[in-house]
C-alpha positions in Angstrom: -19.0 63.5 28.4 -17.7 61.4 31.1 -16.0 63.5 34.1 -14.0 60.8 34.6 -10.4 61.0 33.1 -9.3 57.2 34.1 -9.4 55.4 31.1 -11.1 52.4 32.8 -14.1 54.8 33.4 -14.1 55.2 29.3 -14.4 51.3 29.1 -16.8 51.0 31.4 -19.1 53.7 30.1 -18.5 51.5 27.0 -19.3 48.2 28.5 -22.5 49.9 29.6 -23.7 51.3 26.1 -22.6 47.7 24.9 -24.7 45.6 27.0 -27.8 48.2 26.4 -27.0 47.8 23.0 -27.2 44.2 22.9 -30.1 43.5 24.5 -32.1 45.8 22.1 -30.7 43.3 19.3 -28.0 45.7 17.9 -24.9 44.8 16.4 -21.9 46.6 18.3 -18.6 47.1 16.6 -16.2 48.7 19.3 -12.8 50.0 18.3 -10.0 50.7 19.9 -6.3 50.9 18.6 -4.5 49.8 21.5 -4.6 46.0 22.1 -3.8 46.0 25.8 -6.7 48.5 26.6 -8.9 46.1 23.5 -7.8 43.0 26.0 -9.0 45.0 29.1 -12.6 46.0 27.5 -12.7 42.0 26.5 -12.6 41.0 30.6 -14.8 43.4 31.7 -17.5 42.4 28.6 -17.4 38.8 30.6 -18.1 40.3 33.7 -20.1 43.6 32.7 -23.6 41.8 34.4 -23.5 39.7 37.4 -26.0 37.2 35.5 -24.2 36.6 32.6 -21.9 38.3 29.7 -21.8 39.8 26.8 -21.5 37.1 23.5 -18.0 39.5 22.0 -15.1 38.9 20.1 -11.7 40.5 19.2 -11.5 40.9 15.6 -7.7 39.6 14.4 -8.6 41.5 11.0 -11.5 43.2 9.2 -14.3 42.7 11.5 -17.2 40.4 10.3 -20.3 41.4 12.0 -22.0 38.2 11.3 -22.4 35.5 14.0 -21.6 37.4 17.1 -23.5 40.3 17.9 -20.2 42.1 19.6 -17.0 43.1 17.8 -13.8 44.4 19.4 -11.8 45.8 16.9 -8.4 47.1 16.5 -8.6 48.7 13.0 -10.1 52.4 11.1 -13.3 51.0 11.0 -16.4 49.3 9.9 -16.0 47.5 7.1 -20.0 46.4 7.0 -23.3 48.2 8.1 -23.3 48.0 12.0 -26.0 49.1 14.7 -23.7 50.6 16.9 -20.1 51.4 16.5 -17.9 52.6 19.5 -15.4 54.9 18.9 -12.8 54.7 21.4 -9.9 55.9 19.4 -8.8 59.7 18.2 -9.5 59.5 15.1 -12.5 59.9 12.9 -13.7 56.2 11.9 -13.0 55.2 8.2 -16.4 54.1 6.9 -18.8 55.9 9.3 -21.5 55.8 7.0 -21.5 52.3 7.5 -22.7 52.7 11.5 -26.6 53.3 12.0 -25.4 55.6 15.3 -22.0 56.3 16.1 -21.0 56.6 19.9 -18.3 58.6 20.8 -17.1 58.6 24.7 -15.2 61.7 25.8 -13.8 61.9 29.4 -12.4 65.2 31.1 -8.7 64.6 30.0 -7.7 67.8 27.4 -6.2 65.9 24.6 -9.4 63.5 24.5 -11.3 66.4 24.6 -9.4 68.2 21.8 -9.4 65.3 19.1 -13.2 64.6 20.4 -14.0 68.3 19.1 -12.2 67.6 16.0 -14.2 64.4 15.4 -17.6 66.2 16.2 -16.4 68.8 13.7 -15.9 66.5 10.8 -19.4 64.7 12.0 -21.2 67.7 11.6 -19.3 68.7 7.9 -20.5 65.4 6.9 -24.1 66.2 7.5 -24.3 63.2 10.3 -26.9 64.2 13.0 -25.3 64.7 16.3 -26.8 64.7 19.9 -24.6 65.0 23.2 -25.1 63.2 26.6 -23.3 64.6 30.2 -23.1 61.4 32.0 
């Protein structure tokens, strides 16, 4: 859980797990349904290390995971096996079976909170093992 409510403390908790994620040769699929906020995570991916960036794209459709080792996606889900996916939206991911971890970043605001427990919820009735981090 992230103290922070700002939204841009969300994205860059996110750019963070991303870059980590990255340079342990993962596959990151992050999605997010708002394009604005989607544009926003794509500028600070360019600029998340002072030495270089993060190799991303923005998905127009159904992400393909091949070729660039970072997806930004607007849509439910993965719709291939990925490392890492990024769940930045309310809703449970369509597919998460198809994610090797699943990353879920809750901040102090209440609604985020309340559809976060939800999700965790449904994680747990699917059998998928959870762990939580205070950041």
């Amino acid at each position: 859980m992230v103290a922070d409510r700002a939204p841009s403390a969300l994205l860059t908790v996110a750019c963070r797990i991303t870059e980590k994620a990255w340079k342990a040769g993962s596959t990151v699929l992050i999605q997010h349904g708002d394009p604005a906020t989607l544009g926003m995570l794509d500028q600070m991916l360019w600029v998340a290390n002072e030495h270089s960036f993060i190799p991303h794209e923005i998905a127009s459709g159904a992400p393909q995971l091949t070729g660039t080792p970072v997806i930004l996606n607007g849509g439910a889900g993965p719709t291939e096996p990925v490392d890492v996916l990024i769940n930045l939206t309310p809703q449970l991911p369509a597919h998460p079976e198809l994610a090797t971890r699943i990353i879920e970043i809750i901040d102090a605001d209440p609604a985020r909170r309340a559809a976060g427990r939800e999700r965790f919820k449904a994680y747990r009735e699917r059998g998928f093992p959870l762990e939580t981090h205070e950041l």
